[in-house]
N, C-alpha and C positions, 0 to 999 in steps of 0.2 A: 302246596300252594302253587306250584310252578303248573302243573297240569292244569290247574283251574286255571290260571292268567291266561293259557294257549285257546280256553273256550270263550274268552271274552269277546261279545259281538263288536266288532270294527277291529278286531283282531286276523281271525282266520277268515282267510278268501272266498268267496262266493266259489262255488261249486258250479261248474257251466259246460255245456258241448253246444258244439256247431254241429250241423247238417248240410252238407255240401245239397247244389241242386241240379241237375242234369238237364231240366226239360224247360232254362228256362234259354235261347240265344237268340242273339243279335245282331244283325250286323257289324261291324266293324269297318268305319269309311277308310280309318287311316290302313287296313289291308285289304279294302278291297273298292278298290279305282272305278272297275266294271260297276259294282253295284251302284254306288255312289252317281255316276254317269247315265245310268240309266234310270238310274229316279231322278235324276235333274230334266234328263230328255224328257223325258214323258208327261211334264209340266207346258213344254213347247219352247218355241226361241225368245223367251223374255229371260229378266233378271229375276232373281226368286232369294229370299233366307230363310233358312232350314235350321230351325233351331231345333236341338235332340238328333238330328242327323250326322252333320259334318260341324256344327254350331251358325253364328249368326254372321254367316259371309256370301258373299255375290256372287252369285254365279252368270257369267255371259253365255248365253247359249247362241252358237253361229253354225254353221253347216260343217265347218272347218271341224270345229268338238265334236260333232257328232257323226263326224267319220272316221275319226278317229276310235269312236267308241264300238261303232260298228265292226274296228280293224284289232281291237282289242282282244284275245282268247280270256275264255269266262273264268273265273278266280275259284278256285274248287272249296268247296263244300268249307273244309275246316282251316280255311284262313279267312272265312268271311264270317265265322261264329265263335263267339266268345259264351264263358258258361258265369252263370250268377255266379255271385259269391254270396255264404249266407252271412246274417246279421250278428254282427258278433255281442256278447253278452255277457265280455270279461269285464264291463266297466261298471255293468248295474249296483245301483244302490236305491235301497228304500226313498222316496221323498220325503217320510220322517222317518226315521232312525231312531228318534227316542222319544217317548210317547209323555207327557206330566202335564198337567197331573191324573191320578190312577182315579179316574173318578167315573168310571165304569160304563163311560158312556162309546160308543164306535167311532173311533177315529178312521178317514177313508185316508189308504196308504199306494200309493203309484210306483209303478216301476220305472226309474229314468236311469239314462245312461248307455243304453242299445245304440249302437250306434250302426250303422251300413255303407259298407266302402263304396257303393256304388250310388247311394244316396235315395236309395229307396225309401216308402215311406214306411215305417215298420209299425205293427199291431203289435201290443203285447195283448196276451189271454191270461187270467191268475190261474194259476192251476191248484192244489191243494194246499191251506194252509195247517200247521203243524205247530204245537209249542210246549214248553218244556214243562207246566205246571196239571194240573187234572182239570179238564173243565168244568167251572161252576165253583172253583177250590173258592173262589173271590169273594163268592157272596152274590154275584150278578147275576143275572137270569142266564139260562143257556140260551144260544149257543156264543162262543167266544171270537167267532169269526163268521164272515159273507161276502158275497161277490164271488165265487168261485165262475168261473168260466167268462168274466168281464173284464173291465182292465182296468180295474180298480178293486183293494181288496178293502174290505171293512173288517179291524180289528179291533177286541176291546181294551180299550186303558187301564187293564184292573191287575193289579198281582196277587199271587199270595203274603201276604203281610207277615205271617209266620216264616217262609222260606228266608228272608233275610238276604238275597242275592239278587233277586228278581225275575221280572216271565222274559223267554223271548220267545217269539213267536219265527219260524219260518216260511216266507212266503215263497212257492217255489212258482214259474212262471214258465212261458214258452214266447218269442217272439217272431213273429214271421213278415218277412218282407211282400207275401204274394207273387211273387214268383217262384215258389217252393222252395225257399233257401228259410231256414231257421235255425234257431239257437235257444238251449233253456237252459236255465240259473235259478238262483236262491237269493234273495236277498233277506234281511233277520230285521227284525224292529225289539225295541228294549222297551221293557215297563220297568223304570229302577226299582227299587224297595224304597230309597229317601232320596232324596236332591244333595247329600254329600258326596254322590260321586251315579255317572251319567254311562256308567255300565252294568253289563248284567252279566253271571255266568253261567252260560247253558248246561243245565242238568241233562242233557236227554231228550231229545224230540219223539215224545213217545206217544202227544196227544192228537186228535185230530179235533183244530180248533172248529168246526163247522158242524159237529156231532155231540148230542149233547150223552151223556152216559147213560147206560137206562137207570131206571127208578125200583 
């Protein structure tokens, strides 16, 4: 019994890796003065705010700054570029987590919880869905999943009624910020067997819910 409780879905951790990104930088105003100076100059001698640059502050441009920036030696290469960081993917969770009732119709399932330190706007993709029962065991039409390559998965609410434990299905995923920083995970969705109790325990990811068996 103790091995089954360790498969119970909201038990074991999503499975995840990060992809660091190389090709994506930036300036950096608070290390680099020059740059910063010279994008202000090159507006002219007015007052200007620069939001996403240095944020939303005043700049006075007088002859005085811009001799100064003139007298200024250029700031080298790798103190004015910072590298992405990619989207991290250790928090994701199903938007439903448990599916009832099992009434064999497609429930549409999201991935939330990706989050990005830099605040990027992050795209999730579904990538293959997977789950522990044989497709079609249900009685439902095949196939038992869709949406593969969008970012939403459609799964169906149906278990096997015989197995006694219930389906979980695995949705694995990929998230990318767009500037080549990504991260992919798993998150699991549960079809119980009864409403006594609001977990499942995974036999085996051995199906691909998107295929239906041949005939």
């Amino acid at each position: 019994m103790a091995a089954a409780a360790a498969n119970q879905v909201g038990v074991a951790p999503s499975a995840v890796s990060d992809a660091a990104s190389l090709d994506r930088v930036d300036p950096d105003p608070a290390r680099c003065p020059r740059w910063r100076r010279a994008t202000v100059a090159r507006i002219g001698a007015t007052n200007a705010a620069f939001d996403g640059i240095v944020g939303p502050r005043q700049f006075a441009q007088t002859a005085h700054a811009i001799a100064r920036f003139a007298a200024t030696p250029a700031d080298t290469a790798a103190d004015c570029l910072v590298t992405n960081r990619p989207p991290s993917c250790a928090g994701a969770v199903a938007s439903s987590g448990v599916l009832w009732p099992p009434n064999h119709k497609m429930a549409p399932v999201a991935v939330t919880g990706v989050t990005d330190a830099e605040g990027d706007a992050v795209r999730v993709r579904i990538d293959p869905v997977t789950q522990d029962e044989a497709v079609g065991k249900s009685k439902a039409p095949c196939a038992d999943a869709s949406g593969i390559g969008t970012s939403t998965a459609l799964v169906r609410a149906a278990r096997d009624g015989a197995a006694h434990n219930g389906r979980v299905y695995r949705i694995a995923f990929t998230a990318d910020d767009d500037h080549g920083g990504s991260c992919t995970g798993a998150v699991s969705v549960c079809v119980p067997h009864d409403q006594s109790a609001a977990t499942c325990v995974d036999d085996g990811q051995s199906f691909d819910s998107a295929t239906c068996p041949p005939k």
